[in-house]
C-alpha positions in Angstrom: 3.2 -11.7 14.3 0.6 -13.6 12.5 -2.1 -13.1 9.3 -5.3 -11.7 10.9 -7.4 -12.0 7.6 -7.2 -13.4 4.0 -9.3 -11.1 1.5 -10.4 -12.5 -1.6 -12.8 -10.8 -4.4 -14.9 -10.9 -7.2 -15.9 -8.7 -10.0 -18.5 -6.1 -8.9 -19.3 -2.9 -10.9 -18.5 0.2 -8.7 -21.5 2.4 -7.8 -21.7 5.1 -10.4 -19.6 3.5 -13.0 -19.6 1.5 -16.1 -16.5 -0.9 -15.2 -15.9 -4.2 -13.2 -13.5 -3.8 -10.7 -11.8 -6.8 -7.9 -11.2 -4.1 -4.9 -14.0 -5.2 -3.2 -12.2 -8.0 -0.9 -13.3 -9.9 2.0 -12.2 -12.4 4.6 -12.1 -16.0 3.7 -12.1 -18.7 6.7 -10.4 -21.7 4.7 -6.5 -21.7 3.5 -6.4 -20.2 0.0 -3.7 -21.0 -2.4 -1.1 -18.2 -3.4 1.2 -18.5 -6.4 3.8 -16.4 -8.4 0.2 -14.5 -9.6 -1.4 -14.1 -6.8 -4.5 -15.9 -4.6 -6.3 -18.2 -6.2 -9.7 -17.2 -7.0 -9.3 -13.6 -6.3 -10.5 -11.6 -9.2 -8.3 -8.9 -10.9 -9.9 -7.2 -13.5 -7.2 -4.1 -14.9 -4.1 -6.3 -15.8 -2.5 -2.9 -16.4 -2.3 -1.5 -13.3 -2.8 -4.6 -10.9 -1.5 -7.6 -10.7 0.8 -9.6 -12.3 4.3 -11.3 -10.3 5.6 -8.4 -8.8 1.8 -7.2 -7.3 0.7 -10.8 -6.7 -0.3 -9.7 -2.9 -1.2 -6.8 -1.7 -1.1 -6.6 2.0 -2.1 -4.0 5.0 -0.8 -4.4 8.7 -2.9 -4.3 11.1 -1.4 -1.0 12.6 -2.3 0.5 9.5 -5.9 -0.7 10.0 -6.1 0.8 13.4 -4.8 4.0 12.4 -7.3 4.2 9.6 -10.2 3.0 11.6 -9.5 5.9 13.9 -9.1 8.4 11.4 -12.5 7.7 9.6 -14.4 7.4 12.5 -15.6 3.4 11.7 -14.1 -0.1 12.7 -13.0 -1.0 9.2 -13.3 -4.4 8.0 -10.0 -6.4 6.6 -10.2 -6.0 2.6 -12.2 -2.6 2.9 -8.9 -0.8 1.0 -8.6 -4.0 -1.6 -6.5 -5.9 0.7 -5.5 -9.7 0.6 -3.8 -10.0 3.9 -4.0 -8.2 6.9 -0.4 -9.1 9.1 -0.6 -8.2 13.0 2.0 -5.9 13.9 2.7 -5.2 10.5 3.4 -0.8 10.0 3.5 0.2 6.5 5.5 3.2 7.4 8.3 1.1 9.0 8.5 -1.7 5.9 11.3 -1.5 3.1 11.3 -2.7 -0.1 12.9 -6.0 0.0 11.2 -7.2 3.4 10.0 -10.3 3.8 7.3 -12.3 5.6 7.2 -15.8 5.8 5.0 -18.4 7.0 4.9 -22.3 7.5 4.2 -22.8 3.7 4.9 -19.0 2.2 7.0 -16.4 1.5 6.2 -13.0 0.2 9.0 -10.1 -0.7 7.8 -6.6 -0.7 8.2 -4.9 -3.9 6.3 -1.5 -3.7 4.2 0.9 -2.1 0.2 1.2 -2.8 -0.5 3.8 -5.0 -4.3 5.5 -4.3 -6.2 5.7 -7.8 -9.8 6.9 -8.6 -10.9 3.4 -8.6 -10.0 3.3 -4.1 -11.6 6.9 -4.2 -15.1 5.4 -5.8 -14.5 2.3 -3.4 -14.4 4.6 0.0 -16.9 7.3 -1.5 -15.2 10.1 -1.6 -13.2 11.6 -4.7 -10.1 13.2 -2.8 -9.7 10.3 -1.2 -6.8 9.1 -3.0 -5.0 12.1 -2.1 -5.3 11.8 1.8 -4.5 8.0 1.2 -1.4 9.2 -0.3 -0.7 12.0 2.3 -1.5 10.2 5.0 1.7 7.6 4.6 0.4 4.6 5.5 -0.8 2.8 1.9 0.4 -0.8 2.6 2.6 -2.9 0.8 2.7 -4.8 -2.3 4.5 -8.7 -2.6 6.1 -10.9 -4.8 5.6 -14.9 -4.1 9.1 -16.7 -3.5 7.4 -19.5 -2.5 4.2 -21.4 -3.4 1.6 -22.4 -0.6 -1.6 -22.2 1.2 -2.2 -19.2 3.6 -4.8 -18.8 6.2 -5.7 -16.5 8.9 -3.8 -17.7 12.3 -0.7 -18.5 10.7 2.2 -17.8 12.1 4.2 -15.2 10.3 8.0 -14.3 10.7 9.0 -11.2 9.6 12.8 -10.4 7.7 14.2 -7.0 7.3 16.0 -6.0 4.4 19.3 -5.4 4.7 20.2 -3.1 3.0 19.5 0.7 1.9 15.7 0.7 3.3 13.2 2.1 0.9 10.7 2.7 2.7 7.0 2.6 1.5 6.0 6.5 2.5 9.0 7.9 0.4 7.8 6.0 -2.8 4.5 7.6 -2.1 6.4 10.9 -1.8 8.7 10.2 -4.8 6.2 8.5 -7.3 6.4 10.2 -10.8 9.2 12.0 -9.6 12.6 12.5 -11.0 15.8 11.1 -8.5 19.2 12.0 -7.6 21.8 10.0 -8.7 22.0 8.7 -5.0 18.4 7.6 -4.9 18.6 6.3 -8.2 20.9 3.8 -7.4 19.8 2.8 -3.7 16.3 2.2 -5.3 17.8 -0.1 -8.2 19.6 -2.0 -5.4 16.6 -3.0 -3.7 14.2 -5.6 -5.4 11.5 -3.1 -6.5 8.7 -3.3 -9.0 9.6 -4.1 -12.3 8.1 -0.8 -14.0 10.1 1.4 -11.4 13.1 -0.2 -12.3 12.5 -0.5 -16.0 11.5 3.5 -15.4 14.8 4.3 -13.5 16.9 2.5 -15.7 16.0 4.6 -19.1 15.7 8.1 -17.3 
């Protein structure tokens, strides 16, 4: 396993709307820096939705990429969904909230699911494509930073598996906005999820 690409972005105004947006992301040769917020240079532009320690990387795997080239008929580039890393081998379908992938010089912990909004819709040119992101199960995988470093693409990546209850990225596609069983609620609260799901779970 190993990082095929590093994505970085500036702000660019979508086409057909007002706003600045940083989901237009693509590969970058030399390391780039990641901390607790994220790559270094890589412009975020709604702090409200994106962002922030607990959505500092937002990464793809490369099966995911395949799948996706495939079903839209095109050989997608790496950042075309907003990405920052693309990780060979990597399935979104298979990876659990608390996974982690580590390299040489970083460590990353997933935290959440991808959640389509308009914003990837107006990206890919189509308005209901948030919806068949969302149906189609495979919306990659957001990261916190446990450790500090410089990431480029080549390196080496080892990959850890949670161990415990998985949570895996599909089902909080399925389940997001949705109320839980006792059961669920306390198998998500044991993993190391997002901050705002578990500040959500803990007042319902």
């Amino acid at each position: 396993m190993k990082i095929l690409a590093v994505c970085t972005g500036s702000a660019e105004i979508l086409p057909g709307k007002s706003y600045k947006t940083g989901i237009f992301k693509h590969p970058v040769e030399a390391g780039v820096m990641i901390d607790r917020e994220g790559l270094i240079g890589d412009k975020i532009c709604n702090r409200k939705h994106h962002g922030g320690p607990d959505q500092a990387v937002y990464a793809m795997g490369s099966i995911d990429m395949d799948w996706w080239s495939k079903e839209l008929g095109s050989d997608l580039k790496p950042g075309i969904f907003g990405e920052n890393l693309v990780i060979e081998g990597a399935d979104s379908r298979k990876i659990s909230v608390g996974d982690r992938f580590e390299t040489d010089t970083v460590e990353l912990e997933v935290t959440s699911a991808r959640i389509p909004c308009a914003t990837l819709a107006a990206r890919m040119g189509d308005p209901a494509f948030a919806r068949r992101f969302a149906k189609a199960g495979r919306p990659g995988f957001y990261c916190r930073v446990l450790k500090d470093g410089v990431i480029q693409a080549g390196d080496a990546v080892t990959y850890h598996a949670y161990s415990g209850l998985p949570v895996l990225m599909p089902e909080m596609l399925e389940t997001y906005g949705q109320n839980f069983s006792d059961e669920d609620r306390g198998r998500y609260l044991a993993a190391p999820i997002h901050h705002k799901l578990r500040a959500r779970l803990t007042s319902a």
